[in-house]
C-alpha positions as CSV (number, residue, x, y, z in Angstrom):
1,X,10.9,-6.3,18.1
2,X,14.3,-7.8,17.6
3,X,12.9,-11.4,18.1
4,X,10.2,-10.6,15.0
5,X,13.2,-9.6,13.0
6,X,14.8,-12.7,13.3
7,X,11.6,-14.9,12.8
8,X,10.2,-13.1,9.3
9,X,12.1,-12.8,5.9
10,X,9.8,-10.0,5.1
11,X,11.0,-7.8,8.2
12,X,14.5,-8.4,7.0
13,X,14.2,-8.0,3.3
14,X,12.3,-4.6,3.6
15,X,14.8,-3.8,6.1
16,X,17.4,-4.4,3.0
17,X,18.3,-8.1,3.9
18,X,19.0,-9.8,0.3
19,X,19.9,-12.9,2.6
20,X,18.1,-14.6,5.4
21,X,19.9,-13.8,8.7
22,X,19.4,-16.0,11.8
23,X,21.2,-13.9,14.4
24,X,19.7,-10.3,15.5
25,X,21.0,-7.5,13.7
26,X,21.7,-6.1,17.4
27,X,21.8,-6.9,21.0
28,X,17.9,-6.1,22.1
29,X,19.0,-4.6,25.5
30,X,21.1,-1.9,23.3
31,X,17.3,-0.1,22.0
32,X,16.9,0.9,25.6
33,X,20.1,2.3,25.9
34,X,19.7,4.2,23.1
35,X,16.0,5.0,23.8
36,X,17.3,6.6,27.4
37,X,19.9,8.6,25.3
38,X,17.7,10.6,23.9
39,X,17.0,14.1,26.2
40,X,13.5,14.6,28.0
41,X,10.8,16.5,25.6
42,X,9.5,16.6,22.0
43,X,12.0,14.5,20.0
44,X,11.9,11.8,23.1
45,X,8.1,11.7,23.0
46,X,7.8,11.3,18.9
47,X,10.8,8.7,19.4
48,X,8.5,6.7,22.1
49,X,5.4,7.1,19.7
50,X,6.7,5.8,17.1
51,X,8.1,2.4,18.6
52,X,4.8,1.9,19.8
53,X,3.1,2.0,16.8
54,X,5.7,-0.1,15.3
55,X,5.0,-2.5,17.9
56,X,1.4,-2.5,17.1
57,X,2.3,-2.7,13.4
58,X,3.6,-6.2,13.7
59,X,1.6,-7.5,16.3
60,X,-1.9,-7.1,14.7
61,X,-3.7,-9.8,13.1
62,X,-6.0,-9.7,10.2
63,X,-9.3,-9.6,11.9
64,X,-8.1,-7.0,14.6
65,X,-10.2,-3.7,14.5
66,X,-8.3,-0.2,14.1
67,X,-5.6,-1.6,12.5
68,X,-2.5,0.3,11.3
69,X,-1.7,0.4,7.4
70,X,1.1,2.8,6.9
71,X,3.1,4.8,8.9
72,X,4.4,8.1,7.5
73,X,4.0,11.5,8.2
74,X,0.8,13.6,7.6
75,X,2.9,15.4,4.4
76,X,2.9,12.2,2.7
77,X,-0.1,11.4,0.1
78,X,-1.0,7.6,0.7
79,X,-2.2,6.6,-2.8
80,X,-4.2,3.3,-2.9
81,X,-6.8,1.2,-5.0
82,X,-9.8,1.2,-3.6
């Protein structure tokens, strides 16, 4: 995930870049520490979930099937053309 930062300007600006950086915002390894910080149960498991959707986020490509458009909570109302 840090890589993909680097590589896209749109990763960085909506992560509130106003300048392209070429250098990680963090060391990579330092994600797994935090990740194993974290104590065993609910919050650990929504934690996990979520980078993995992430990490299907940016990997999909436009003709992939069951692709990911938003991630929010079910609370939120996704308003869209269409």
């Amino acid at each position: 995930m840090v890589a993909r930062w680097v590589e896209n300007p749109y990763y960085q600006h909506s992560c509130g870049e106003t300048f392209f950086q070429h250098r990680p915002p963090i060391d990579p390894s330092s994600l797994t520490r935090w990740r194993n910080r974290i104590p065993a149960g609910a919050l650990r498991e929504e934690v996990c979930d979520a980078l993995v959707l992430t990490g299907r986020l940016l990997d999909q490509k436009p003709k992939d099937k069951n692709k990911i458009y938003s991630l929010h909570g079910p609370e939120v109302d996704c308003i869209s053309k269409g």
